[in-house]
C-alpha positions in Angstrom: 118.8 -61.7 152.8 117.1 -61.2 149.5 116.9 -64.1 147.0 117.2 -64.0 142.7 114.4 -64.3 141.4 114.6 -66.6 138.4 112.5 -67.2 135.9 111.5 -70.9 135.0 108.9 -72.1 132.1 106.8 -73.5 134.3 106.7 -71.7 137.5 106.4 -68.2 136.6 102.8 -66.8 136.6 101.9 -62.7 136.4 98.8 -60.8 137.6 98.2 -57.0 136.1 94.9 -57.1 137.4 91.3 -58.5 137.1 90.9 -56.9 133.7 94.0 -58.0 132.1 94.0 -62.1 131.0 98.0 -63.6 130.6 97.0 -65.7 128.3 100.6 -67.1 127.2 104.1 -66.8 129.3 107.3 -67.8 127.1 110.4 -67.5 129.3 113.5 -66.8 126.8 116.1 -67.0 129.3 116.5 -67.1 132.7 115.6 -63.3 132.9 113.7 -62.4 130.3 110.1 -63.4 129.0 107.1 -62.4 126.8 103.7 -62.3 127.0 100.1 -62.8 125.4 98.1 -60.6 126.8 94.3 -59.8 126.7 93.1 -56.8 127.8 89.1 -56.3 128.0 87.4 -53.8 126.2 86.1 -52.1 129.4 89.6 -52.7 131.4 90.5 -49.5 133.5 92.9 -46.9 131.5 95.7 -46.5 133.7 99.4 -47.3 135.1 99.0 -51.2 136.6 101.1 -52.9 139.5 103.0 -56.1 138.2 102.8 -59.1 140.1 105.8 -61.5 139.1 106.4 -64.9 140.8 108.8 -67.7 139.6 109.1 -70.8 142.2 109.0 -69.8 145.6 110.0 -66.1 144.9 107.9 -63.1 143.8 108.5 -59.5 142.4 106.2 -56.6 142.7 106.8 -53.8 140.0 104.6 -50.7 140.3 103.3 -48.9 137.6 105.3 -51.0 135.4 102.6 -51.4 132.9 99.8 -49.1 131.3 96.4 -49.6 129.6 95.7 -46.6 127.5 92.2 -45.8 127.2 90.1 -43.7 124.7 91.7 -42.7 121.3 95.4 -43.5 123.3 94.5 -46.6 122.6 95.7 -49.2 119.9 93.0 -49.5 116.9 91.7 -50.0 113.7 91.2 -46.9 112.2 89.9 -47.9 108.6 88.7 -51.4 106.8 87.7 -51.7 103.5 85.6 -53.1 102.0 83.1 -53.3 105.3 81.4 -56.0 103.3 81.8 -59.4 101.3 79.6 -61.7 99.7 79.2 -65.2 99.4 81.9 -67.1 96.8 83.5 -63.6 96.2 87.3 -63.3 96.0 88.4 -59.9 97.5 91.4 -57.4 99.0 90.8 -56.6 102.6 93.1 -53.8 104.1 93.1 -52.2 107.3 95.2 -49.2 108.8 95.8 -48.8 112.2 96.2 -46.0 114.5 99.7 -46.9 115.0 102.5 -49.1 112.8 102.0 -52.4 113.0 105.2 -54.7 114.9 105.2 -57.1 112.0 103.3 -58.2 108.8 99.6 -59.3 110.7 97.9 -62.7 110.2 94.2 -61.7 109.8 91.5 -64.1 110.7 87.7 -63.6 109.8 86.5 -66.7 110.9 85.6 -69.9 109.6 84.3 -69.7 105.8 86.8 -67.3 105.0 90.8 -68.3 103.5 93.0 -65.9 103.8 95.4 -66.7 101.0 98.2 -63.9 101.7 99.1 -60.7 103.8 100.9 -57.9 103.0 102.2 -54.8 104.7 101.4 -51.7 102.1 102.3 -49.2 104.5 103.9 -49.3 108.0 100.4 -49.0 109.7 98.4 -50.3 106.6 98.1 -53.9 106.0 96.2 -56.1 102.7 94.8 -59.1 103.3 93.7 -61.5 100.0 90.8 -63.2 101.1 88.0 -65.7 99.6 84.7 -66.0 101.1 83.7 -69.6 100.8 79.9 -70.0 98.9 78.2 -71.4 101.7 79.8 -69.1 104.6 77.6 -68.2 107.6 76.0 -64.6 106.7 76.7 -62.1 109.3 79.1 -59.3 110.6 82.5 -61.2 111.1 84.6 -59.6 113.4 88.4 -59.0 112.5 91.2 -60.5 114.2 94.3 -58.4 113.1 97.3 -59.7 115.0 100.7 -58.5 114.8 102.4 -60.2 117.3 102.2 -57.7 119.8 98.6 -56.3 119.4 95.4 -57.8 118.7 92.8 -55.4 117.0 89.1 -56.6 117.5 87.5 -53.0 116.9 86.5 -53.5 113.7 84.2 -55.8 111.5 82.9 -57.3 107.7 80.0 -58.2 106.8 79.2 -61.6 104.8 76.2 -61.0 102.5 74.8 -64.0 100.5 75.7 -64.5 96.8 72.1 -63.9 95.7 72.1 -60.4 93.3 69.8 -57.7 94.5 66.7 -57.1 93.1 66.9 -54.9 89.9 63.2 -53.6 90.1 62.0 -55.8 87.1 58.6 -57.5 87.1 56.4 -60.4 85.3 54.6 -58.1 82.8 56.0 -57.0 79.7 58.5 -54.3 79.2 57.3 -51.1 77.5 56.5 -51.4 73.9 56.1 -55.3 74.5 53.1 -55.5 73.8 52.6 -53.1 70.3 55.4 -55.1 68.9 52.9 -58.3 69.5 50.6 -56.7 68.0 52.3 -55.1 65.6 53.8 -58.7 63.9 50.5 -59.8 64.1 48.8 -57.4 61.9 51.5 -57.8 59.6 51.1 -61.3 59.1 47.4 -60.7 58.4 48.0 -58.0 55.6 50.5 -61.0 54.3 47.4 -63.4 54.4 45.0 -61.5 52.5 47.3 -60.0 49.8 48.3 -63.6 48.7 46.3 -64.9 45.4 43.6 -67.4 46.0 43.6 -70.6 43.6 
């Protein structure tokens, strides 16, 4: 006799292979949950088994999931600007290759506020950030998270605050020099036609 397989908070667990990490399980209702998944970069493209058990029953779906590999897959197609520097304020917007579920929190680590999101488009999203002055320099890898994707593909890079050089050096500029010399000879000629007493 076959049993109902119910699904309590805390006995359900779900396998979709080695590659793919559950990393959250919200039951809703007795039949019916949603998950946080995380699928590795290198995962296998492909149609997966699901592996269901609540309690003392279990449930085995086949190809009841798939991981899309190549361009199938979900991305970031375009972030701009790919870099930042220290202290500066800035829009940061990404589009990705399909709409996004929901208006995405974006992360880019620690020394970086993200004061606001916006959607601008159904697959575009703006982001205004604020890199703090003393952020750690580097590529900064952006966490774009709608809710039901999380787009890694894609990073910034923090540059320090410091202006580049602008080619100057420690001798005078051109023409420095005869103007010198120039005020000096006047003053001379000044000297010398002045009466004596």
């Amino acid at each position: 006799m076959g049993e109902n397989l119910l699904l309590v908070q805390d006995e359900v667990s779900l396998s979709l292979g080695d590659d793919i990490v559950v990393r959250e399980i919200s039951v809703s209702t007795v039949d019916e949950l949603s998950l946080l998944l995380e699928i590795a970069d290198d995962a296998t493209a492909g149609k997966r088994e699901l592996l269901l058990t609540s309690g003392s029953v279990s449930l085995s779906v086949p190809d009841a999931f798939e991981v899309l590999g190549g361009d199938g897959g979900p991305r970031l197609l375009t972030l701009s600007p790919e870099s930042v520097r220290q202290g500066e304020r800035a829009t940061l917007c990404v589009t990705a290759s399909a709409p996004f579920d929901d208006t995405p929190s974006v992360s880019l680590g620690e020394g970086v506020v993200i004061e606001s999101t916006a959607l601008t488009a159904a697959d575009t999203a703006c982001a205004e950030i604020v890199v703090e002055p003393q952020a750690a320099l580097g590529d900064r890898v952006a966490r774009i998270d709608d809710g039901r994707r999380l787009y890694t593909n894609l990073s910034v890079q923090i540059r320090d605050n410091l202006s580049p050089p602008t080619g100057s050096c420690a001798t005078s500029p051109a023409g420095g020099a005869g103007v010198a010399f120039a005020l000096v000879l006047s003053a001379l000629r000044r000297r010398r036609r002045s009466p004596t007493p």
